[in-house]
Steps between C-alpha positions, in 0.01 A plus 500: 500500500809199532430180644594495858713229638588373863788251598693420801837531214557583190779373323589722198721262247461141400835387456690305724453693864159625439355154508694359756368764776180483321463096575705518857226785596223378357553142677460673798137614501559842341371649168747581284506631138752428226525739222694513208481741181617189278207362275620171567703451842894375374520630174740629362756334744789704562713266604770263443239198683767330706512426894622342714316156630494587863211761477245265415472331861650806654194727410221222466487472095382176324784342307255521205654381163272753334675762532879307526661511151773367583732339830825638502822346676764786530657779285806494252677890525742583198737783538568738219790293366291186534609320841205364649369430868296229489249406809327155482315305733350172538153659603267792355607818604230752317270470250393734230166608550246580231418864678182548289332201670697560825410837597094379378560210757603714779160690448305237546658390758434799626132472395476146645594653815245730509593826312328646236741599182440748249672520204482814254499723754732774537602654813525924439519654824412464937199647668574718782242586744628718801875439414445133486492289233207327455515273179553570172327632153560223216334492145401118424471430183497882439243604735592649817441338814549578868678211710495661845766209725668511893825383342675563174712338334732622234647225276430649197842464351845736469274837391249424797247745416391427886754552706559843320179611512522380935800746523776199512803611331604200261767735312820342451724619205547335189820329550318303723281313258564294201368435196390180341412409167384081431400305231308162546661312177594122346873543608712123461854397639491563862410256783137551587526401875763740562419895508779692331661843559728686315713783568721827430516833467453472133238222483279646819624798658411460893317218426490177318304323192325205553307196372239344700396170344108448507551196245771296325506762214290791675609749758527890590768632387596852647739801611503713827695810494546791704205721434682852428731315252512679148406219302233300541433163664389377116794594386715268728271230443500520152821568470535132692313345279661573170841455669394184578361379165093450669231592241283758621190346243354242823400779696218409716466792707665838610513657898605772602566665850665682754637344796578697815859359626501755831374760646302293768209655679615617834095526635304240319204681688327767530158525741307243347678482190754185391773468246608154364692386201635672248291812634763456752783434341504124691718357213861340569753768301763230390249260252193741498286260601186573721230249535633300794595856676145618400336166655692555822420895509153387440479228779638755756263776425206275479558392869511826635172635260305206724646571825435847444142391382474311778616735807331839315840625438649622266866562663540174466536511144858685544616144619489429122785741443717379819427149499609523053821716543588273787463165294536603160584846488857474651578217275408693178710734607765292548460404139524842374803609628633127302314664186647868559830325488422259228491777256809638509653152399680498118470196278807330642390518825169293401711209338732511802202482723307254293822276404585517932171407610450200256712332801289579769109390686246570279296501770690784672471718178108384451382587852643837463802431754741760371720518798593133424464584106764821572730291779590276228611785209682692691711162527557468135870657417294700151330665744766582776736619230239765465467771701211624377291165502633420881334866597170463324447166663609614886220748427235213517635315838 
């Protein structure tokens, strides 16, 4: 017979949202369990490790240099002829993280605050008892187990094995994901506290390469592309590389993943069951980025698990969906429709853009302020002696 479980929660996926509503729940009285089907919780990262330095106090995290590789204080962008965009300031503005011992600290955090974590243990389907669902069947460490739980929660990454299984449709079509492809390598000659991002159609269809510094001489070095692209996102990358004379024989380590750039949940619940993160496609579709937007997705549905908890109801939880769509939902919407019309720019558009902007706020371009950002180009006489260019940026006002 499987070992029988009871929680208040369980929290499927140790990531980034998983432990957040794991500690915010479990600091309020209630048992929670984290699971996670990775032997060791943060490995292997699939990520490029940088955010921005805001989140820390935001969402209650330590400023812990254990897990900080490396302060960073702005971003350089090179077009595909080679104008740059650079964005420096006088303070930090993110840090690269080391996500191995991040993601482990959030656990314990989690664990400090009260809930118990499992790692090795896979998530395979819900229990239903009378058309509810009741928990959920889970082999740890190969043998199966019974968790039965009041509240589910689904953060179990961009496949969600969950929120399937709970009925939750979570299709969206390929275009709307990306694929990434990373190596962690000894990589010299660019400015360590500055994040860099090139692009082009031919270096990084839809997306960009990049190089995170972790060290003077050490940083992630990586490609995302449109997932249904016919070549591959090591292809671009390498193709980077030997265009740009860096030896491929300091290769530390290789990631790879997929990145869901849209297709955003539209009901983030379902009865008792919660979607967060990449399960929910909470990632912002211009940079691909998705551990501040997980964080926030995971503060907002951890308020309403308690509240629920608290008042014996679980309607509340469908605040979660209103209360994300209202504050973060819209915006990453907003950002889409900048993405959707991102990709139909040609090479010379990028350098015009890029060569423009070098004149402008960093600040404005930084904080995501693309009214301001698209005010300014439309000024530029490259751009109003272009028909074309003028239409694709009235589409974003």
């Amino acid at each position: 017979m499987s070992e029988i479980m009871k929680y208040d929660v369980v929290v499927v996926g140790a990531g980034i949202a998983g432990p957040i509503v794991a500690r915010n729940v479990a600091k309020e009285g209630h048992s929670v369990l984290l699971i996670d089907k990775k032997p060791a919780i943060g490995a292997p990262k699939q990520c490029a490790e940088g955010i921005n330095i805001g989140v820390f106090e935001k969402h209650n995290i330590p400023y812990d240099k254990r897990f900080i590789n490396r302060e960073i204080y702005g971003a350089r962008l090179y077009s595909p002829s080679g104008y740059t965009l650079e964005m420096r300031y006088s303070r930090v503005s993110g840090v690269i993280l080391e996500r191995k011992v991040f993601d482990k600290m959030l656990a314990f955090y989690a664990a400090r605050a009260g809930a118990d974590v499992l790692p090795r243990t896979e998530a395979t389907d819900v229990i239903r008892e009378d058309g509810k669902i009741i928990g959920i069947k889970a082999k740890k460490e190969g043998e199966p187990i019974e968790i039965r739980a009041d509240i589910l929660v689904a953060a179990d990454g961009v496949e969600s094995t969950i929120a399937r299984k709970a009925g939750i449709n979570t299709y969206a079509p390929p275009h709307e994901f990306d694929s990434a492809y990373e190596y962690e390598m000894l990589i010299e000659g660019f400015d360590p506290d500055l994040i860099h991002l090139w692009f082009g159609n031919n270096v990084a269809p839809r997306g960009y390469v990049w190089v995170f510094p972790k060290d003077e001489d050490r940083a992630n070095v990586g490609v995302g592309i449109n997932s249904d692209n016919p070549m591959t996102a090591k292809y671009y990358l390498d193709k980077w590389l030997k265009e740009n004379n860096i030896p491929f024989k300091k290769i530390l380590e290789v990631n790879v993943g997929v990145i869901p750039v849209g297709g955003f949940l539209k009901e983030l619940v379902k009865n008792n069951v919660l979607v967060v993160g990449d399960a929910a496609r909470q990632v912002n579709p211009m940079h691909g980025g998705g551990m501040a937007e997980a964080m926030e997705a995971g503060a907002i549905a951890s308020k309403w698990i308690v509240e629920a908890l608290k008042e014996e109801n679980f309607e509340l939880l469908k605040n979660y969906t209103t209360e994300w769509w209202e504050k973060d939902g819209k915006r990453l919407e907003r950002v889409l429709r900048v993405r959707k019309v991102v990709e139909h720019l040609t090479d010379e558009d990028l350098d015009v853009f890029i060569q423009t902007l070098s004149g402008i706020d960093a600040e404005k371009i930084a904080g995501g302020r693309y009214s301001e950002v698209i005010k300014t180009l439309l000024k530029h006489p490259k751009v109003l002696m272009s028909p074309r260019r003028i239409a694709l940026l009235k589409e974003l006002l």
